[in-house]
N, CA, C and O atoms as CSV, one atom per row, in Angstrom:
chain,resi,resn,atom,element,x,y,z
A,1,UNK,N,N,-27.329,75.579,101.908
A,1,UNK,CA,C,-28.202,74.594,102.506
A,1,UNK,C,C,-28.942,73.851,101.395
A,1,UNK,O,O,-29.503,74.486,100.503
A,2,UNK,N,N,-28.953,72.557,101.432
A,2,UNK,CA,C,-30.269,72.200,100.640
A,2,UNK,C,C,-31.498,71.766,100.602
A,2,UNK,O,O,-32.248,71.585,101.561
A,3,UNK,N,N,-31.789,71.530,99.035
A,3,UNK,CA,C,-33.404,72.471,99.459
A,3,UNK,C,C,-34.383,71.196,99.968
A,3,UNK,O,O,-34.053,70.112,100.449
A,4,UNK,N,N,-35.435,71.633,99.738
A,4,UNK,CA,C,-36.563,70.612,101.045
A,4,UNK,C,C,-37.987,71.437,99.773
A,4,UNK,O,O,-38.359,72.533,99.353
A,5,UNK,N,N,-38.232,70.276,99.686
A,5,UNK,CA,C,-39.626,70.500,99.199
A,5,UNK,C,C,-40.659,69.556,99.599
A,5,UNK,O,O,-40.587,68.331,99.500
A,6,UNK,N,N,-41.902,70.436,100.192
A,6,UNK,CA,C,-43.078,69.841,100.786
A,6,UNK,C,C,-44.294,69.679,99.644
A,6,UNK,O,O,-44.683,70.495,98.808
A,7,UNK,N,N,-44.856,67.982,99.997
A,7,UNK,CA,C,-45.602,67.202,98.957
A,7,UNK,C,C,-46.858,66.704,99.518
A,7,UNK,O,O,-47.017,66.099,100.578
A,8,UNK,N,N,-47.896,67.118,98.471
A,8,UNK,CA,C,-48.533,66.518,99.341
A,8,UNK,C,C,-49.691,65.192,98.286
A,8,UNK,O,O,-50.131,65.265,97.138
A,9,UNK,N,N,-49.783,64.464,99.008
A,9,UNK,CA,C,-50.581,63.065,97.969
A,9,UNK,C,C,-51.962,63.907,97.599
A,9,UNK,O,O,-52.391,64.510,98.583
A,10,UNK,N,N,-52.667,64.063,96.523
A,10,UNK,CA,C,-54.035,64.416,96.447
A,10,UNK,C,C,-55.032,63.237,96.244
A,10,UNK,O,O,-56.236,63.467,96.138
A,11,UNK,N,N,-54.575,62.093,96.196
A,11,UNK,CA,C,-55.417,60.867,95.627
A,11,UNK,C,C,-56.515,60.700,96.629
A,11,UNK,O,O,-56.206,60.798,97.817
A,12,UNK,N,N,-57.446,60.521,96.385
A,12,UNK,CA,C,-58.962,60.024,97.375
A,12,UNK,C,C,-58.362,59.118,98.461
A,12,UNK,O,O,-58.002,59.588,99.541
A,13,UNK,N,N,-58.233,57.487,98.087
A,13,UNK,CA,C,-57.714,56.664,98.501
A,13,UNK,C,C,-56.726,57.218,99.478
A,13,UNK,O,O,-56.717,56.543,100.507
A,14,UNK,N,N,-56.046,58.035,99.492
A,14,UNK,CA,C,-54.580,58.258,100.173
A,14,UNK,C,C,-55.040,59.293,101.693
A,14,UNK,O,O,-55.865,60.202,101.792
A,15,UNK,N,N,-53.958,58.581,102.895
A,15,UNK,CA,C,-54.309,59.322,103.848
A,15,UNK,C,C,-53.241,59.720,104.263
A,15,UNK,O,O,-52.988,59.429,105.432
A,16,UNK,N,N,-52.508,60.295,103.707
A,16,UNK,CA,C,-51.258,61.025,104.047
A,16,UNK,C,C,-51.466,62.290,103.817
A,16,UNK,O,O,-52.092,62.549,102.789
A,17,UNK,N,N,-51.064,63.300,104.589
A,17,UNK,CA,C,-51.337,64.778,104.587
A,17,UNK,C,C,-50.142,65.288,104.102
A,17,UNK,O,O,-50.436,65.969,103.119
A,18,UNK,N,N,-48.819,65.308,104.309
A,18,UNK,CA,C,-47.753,65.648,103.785
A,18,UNK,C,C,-46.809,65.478,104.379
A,18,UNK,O,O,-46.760,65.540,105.607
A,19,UNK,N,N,-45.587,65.156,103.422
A,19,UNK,CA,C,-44.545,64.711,103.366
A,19,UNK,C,C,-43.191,65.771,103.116
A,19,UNK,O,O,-43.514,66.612,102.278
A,20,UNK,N,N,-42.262,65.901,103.435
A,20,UNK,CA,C,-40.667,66.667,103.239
A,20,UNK,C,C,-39.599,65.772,102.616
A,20,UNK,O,O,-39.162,64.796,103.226
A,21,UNK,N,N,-39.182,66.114,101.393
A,21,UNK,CA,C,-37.952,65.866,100.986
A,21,UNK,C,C,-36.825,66.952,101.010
A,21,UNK,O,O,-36.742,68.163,100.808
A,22,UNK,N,N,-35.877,65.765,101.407
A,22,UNK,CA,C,-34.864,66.674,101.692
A,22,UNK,C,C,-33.488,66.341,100.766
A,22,UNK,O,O,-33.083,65.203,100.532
A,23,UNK,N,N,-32.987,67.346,100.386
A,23,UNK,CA,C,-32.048,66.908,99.146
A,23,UNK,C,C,-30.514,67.376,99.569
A,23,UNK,O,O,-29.965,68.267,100.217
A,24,UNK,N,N,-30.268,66.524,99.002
A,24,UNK,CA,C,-28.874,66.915,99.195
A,24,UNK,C,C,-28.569,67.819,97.937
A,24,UNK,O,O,-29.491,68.107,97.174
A,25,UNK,N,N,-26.899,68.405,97.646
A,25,UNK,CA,C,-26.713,69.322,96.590
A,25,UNK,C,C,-26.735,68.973,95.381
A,25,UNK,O,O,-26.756,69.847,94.514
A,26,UNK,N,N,-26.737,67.357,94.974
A,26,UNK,CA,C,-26.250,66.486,93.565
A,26,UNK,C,C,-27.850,66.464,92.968
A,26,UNK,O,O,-28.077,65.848,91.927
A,27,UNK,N,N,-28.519,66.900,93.412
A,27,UNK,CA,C,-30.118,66.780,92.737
A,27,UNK,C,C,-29.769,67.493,91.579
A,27,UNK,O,O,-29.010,68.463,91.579
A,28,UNK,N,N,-30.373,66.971,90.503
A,28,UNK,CA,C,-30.323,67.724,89.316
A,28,UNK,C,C,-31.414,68.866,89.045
A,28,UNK,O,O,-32.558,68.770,89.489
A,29,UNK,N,N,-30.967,69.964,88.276
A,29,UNK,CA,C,-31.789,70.893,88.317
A,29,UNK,C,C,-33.455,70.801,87.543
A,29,UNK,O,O,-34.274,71.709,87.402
A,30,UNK,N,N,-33.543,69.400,87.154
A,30,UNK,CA,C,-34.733,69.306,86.341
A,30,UNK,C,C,-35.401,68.181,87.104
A,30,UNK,O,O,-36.225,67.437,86.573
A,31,UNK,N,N,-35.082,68.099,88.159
A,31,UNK,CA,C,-36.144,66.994,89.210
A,31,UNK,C,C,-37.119,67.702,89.278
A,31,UNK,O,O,-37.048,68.908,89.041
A,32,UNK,N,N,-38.315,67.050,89.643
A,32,UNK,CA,C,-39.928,67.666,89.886
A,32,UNK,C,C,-40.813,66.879,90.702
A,32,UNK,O,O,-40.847,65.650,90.640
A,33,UNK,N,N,-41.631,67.673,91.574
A,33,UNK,CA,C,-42.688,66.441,92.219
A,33,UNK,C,C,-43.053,65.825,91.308
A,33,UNK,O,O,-43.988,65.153,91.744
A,34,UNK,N,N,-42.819,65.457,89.558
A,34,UNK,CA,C,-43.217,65.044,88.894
A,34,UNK,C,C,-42.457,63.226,88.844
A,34,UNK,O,O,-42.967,62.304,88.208
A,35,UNK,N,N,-41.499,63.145,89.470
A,35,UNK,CA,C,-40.619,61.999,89.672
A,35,UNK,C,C,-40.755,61.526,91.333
A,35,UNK,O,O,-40.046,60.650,91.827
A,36,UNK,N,N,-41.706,62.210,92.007
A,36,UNK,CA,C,-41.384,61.220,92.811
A,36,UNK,C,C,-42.781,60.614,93.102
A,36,UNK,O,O,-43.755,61.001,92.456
A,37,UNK,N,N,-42.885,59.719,94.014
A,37,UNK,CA,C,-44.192,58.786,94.494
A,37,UNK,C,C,-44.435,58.878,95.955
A,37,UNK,O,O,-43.471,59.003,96.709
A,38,UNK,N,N,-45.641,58.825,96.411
A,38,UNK,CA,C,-46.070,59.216,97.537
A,38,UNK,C,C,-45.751,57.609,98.367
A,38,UNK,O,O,-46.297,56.552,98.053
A,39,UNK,N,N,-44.768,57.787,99.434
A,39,UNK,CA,C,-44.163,56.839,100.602
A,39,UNK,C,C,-45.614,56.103,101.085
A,39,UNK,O,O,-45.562,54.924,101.435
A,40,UNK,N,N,-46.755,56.740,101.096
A,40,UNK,CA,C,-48.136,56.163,102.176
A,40,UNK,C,C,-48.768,54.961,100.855
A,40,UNK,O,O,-48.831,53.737,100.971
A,41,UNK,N,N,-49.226,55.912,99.492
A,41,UNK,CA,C,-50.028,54.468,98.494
A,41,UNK,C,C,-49.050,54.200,97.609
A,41,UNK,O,O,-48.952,53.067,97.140
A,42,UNK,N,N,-48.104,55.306,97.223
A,42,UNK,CA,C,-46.929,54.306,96.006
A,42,UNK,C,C,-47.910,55.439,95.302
A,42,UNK,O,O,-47.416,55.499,94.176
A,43,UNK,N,N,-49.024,56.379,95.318
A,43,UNK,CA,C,-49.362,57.021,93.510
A,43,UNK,C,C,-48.351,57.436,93.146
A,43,UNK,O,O,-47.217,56.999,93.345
A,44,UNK,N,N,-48.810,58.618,92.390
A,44,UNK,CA,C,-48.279,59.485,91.835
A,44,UNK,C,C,-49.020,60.676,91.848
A,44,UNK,O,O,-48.432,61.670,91.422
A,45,UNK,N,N,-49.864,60.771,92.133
A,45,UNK,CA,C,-51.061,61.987,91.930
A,45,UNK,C,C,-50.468,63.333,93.458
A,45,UNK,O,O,-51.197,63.673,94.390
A,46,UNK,N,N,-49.119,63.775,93.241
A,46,UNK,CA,C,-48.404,64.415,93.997
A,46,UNK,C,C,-48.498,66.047,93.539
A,46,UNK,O,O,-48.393,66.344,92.349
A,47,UNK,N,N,-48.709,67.093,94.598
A,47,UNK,CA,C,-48.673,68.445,94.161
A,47,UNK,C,C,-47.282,68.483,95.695
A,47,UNK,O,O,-47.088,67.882,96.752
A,48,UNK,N,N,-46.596,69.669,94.832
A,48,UNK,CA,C,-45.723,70.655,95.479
A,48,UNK,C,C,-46.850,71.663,96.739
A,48,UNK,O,O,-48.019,71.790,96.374
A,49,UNK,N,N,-46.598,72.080,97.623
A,49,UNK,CA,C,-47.037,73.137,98.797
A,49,UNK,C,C,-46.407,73.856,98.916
A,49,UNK,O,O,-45.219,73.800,98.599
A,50,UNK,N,N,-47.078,74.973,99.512
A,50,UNK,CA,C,-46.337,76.043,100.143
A,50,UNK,C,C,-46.461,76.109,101.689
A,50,UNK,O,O,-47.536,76.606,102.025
A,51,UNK,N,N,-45.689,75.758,102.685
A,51,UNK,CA,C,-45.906,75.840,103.999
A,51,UNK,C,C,-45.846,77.127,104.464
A,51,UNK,O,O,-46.026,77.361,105.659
């Protein structure tokens, strides 16, 4: 199966509570919430969760 990692925006400004990516198998093994951007303001100020 592949994997799904839950994000969540920490920025003041931002009113998004959290978000799911879902990956297919071709993700490379060195992706990180560090590459992606929050869909609600465009930051970047993104942490990984644990649901």
């Amino acid at each position: 199966m592949p994997s799904t990692m839950e994000v969540k925006c920490v920025s003041d400004d931002c009113e998004l509570d959290m978000f799911e990516n879902h990956y297919t198998y071709d993700v490379p093994d060195d992706h990180a919430v560090e590459d992606l951007s929050c869909p609600y303001c465009g930051g970047s100020n993104l942490v990984e969760i644990e649901v």
